[in-house]
N, C-alpha and C positions, 0 to 999 in steps of 0.2 A: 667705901665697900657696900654701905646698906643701899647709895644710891643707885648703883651697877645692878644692883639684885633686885632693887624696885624696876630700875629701867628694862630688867631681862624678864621680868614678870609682866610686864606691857608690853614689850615686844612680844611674847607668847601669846598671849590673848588676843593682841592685835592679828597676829598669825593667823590664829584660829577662825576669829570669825571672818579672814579674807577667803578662806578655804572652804568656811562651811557658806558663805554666800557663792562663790564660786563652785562649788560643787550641786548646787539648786539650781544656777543658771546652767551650767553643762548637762542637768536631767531636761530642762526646758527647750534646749535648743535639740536636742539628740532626740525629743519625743517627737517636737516640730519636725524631724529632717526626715522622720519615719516613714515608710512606706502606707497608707492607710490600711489597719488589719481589718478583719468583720466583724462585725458589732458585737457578736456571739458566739456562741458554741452550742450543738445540739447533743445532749446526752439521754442513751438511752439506759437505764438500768433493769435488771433480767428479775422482777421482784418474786416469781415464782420459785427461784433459786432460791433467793433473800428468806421465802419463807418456809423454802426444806430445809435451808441450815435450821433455823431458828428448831423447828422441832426433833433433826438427826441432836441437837446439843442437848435439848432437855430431855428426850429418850437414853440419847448416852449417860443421863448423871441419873435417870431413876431406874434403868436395867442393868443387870448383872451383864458382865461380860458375852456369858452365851446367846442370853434372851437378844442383848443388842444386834449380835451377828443376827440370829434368826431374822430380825424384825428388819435389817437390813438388805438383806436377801429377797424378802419377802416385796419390800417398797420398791427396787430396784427391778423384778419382774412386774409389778404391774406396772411402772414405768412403760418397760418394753410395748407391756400393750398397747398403752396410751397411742406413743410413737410419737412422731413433730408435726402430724397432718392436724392438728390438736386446733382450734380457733383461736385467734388471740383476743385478749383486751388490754385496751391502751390507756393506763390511765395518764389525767391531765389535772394539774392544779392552777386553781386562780383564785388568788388574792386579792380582791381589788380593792384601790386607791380610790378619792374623791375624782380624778379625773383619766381614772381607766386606763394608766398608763402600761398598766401590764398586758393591753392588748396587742402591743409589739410581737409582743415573746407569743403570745396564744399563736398569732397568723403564722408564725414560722413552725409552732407546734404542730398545727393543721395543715398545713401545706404536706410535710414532711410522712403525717401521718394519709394523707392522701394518697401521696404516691406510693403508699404499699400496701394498705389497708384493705384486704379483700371484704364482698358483702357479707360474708357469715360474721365477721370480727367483729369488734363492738367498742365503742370510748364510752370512758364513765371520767367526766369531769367532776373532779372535788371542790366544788365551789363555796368561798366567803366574801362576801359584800354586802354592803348597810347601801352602799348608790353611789350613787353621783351623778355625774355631766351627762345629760342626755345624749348629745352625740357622742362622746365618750362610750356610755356602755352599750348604744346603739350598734355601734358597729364592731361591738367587744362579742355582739348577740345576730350580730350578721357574719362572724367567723364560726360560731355555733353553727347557724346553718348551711353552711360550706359542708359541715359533715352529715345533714341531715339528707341534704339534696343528692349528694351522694351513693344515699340505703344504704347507708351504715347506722346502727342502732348506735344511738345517744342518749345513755340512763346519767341524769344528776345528781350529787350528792349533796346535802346540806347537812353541815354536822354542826355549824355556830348560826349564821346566818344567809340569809339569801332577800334582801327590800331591798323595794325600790327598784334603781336600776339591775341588782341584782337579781331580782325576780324576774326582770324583763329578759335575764340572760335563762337562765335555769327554766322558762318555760318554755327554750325551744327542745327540749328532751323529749326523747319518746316517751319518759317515763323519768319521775321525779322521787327520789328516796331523802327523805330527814329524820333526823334523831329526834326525838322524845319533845326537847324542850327547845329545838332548835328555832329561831324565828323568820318566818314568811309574811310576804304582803307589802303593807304600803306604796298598795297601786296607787301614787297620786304626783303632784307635784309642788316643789314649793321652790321657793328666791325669796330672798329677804337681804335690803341691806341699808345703814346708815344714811341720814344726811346733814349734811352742817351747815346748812344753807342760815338756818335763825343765828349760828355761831359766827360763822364771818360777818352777817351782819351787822351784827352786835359789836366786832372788832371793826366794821369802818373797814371789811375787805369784798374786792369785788369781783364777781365771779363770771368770766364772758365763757361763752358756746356757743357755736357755728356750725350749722346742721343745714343738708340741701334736702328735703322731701321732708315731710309731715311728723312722720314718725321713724325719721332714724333714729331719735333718739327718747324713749319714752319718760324717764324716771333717771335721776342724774344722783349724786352723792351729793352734791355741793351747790347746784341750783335750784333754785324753787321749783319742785312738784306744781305740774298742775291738776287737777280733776280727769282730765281728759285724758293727760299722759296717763295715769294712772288707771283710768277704767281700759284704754290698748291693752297698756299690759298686763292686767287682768284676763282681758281677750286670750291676750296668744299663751299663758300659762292654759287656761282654759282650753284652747285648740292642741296643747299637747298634753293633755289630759289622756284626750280624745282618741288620739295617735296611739299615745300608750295602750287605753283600754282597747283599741280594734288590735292593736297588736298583740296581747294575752290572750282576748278571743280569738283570732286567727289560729293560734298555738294551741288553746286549749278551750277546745267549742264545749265541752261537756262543765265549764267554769258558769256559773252565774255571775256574772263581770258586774250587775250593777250591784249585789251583794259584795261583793268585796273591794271594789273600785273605788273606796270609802279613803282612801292614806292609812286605814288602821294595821297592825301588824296581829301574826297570831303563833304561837307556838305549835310545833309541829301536831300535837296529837285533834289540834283544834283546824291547823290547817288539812289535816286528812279529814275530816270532815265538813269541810268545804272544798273537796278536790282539788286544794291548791296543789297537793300533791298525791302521791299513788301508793306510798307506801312508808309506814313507820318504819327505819332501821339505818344504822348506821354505815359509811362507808368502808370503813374494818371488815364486817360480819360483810357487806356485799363482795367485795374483793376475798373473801376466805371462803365464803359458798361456789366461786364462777373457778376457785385455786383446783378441784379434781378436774372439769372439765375445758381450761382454756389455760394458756400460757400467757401469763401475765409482763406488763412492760410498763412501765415510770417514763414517761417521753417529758422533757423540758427541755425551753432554752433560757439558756443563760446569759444573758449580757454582760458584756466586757465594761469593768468601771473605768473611768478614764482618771489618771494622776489626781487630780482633785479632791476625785469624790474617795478614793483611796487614801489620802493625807487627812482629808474629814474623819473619815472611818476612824483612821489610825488614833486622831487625838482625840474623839472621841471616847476611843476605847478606851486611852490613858487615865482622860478624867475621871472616866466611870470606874476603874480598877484603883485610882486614887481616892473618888469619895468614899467606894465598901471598906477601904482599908481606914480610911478617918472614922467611919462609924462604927467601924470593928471594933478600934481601939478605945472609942470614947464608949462603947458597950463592955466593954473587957474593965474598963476603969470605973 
């Protein structure tokens, strides 16, 4: 009898895991046999709305019943005045990565915003980035100018940071706004990386490279550096140096470029006095001063995760909701 009960206990388990493998491979073959959808989704949200509820809720909890009517009344004719011929501003957020990846989503932002954006309108991008990939933010700062080229007013926001290549994005603005302590600059350029060339030596390993021109290949990980490769590519960090600073002065002729062309960064009240930018203040207080006269809009696209990066997420989320619960309890003990 205990045998039957052990043997019905491995056949269940055995069960299980045929089903739970078979049930991953019918998500994999069903994802495969899909149609291809679009990579995204563009959503706009109406933040003008977003920020009359926010005040009709905390008007309703500190007036009396009447006063609320009154004051409701009152909001709702000058509305009328206003009317929907009203201007808009479209804001736009960016994030960036070490290698700019969110300029996917910006191009489809701007595009979208393109096509309906009349010249009185205006974008105010809320940008944060420490830098990265030169062509990366390059062309993160060539979709900026897609709306500049336009005559459509392009004001930036720095509320954390904006170096480096992020700075290269945020000075194609007509006009630059940061917070207090926000940090600006490091116009410069830098590479740096390992090499293990004395290390494999040392192990009696041998490291071959086959290169056709002089310098396709300047500075190696694992081959011996030469003098020569190394003063190249010294060179071409230097020539895009270069690139960068005529590009900040392009954007911003009223910049003393070789004053600040240094790699140093500055906080915002430091960078308003060196015109890195035009104006102390945040992008909250800017989107709440332009709220009486423009109709406000949140443009983003959103990219579609694919199975994967979905299944990552998920377990990641697990362990992270497993480890606060382990230190919960070893805090509680």
């Amino acid at each position: 009898m205990a045998f039957l009960m052990e043997y019905g206990m491995f056949l269940a388990k055995a069960a299980t895991i045929v089903f739970a493998i078979a049930m991953v491979a019918g998500i994999i073959v069903n994802a495969s046999h899909k149609p291809k959808a679009k990579k995204g989704q563009l959503e706009f949200t109406d933040l003008s709305k977003h920020y009359r509820q926010q005040t009709e809720d905390l008007q309703q909890r500190l007036l009396d019943k009447k006063a609320f009517k009154q004051w409701q009344k009152t909001r709702q004719k000058n509305q009328k005045l206003q009317g929907d011929d009203q201007p808009c501003l479209f804001l736009l957020e960016f994030t960036g990565s070490m290698d700019a990846r969110e300029t996917e989503s910006l191009r489809e932002e701007v595009s979208a915003l393109l096509a309906i954006a009349k010249p009185e309108d205006e974008v105010l991008l809320r940008l944060e980035s420490g830098g990265g990939v030169v062509h990366g933010y390059g062309l993160a700062a060539s979709q900026l100018d897609r709306i500049r080229k336009q005559g459509i007013a392009l004001t930036v926001a720095v509320d954390k940071v904006a170096a480096s290549g992020g700075y290269m994005m945020a000075c194609i603005g007509n006009k630059i706004i940061a917070a207090p302590f926000a940090i600006l600059g490091s116009i410069g350029v830098i590479a740096q990386l390992p090499n293990f060339h004395k290390l494999l030596q040392k192990n009696h390993v041998d490291f071959e490279q086959f290169t056709a021109g002089e310098f396709k290949r300047t500075v190696t990980l694992f081959g011996e550096n030469t003098e020569k490769g190394r003063q190249k590519f010294q060179q071409e960090l230097e020539e895009t140096h270069v690139l960068f600073k005529n590009f900040v002065q392009q954007h911003r002729p009223q910049l003393d470029v070789a004053r600040v062309a240094t790699g140093e960064h500055w906080f915002g009240y430091q960078a308003l006095e060196l015109q890195l930018v035009d104006t102390i203040q945040t992008s909250d207080d800017y989107l709440l001063n332009k709220l009486p006269s423009h109709r406000l809009f949140k443009v983003s696209y959103q990219l579609k995760k694919g199975l994967a990066e979905k299944v990552g997420m998920g377990s990641a989320n697990v362990v992270s909701q497993w480890w606060q619960r382990l230190v919960q309890h070893n805090w509680q003990r």
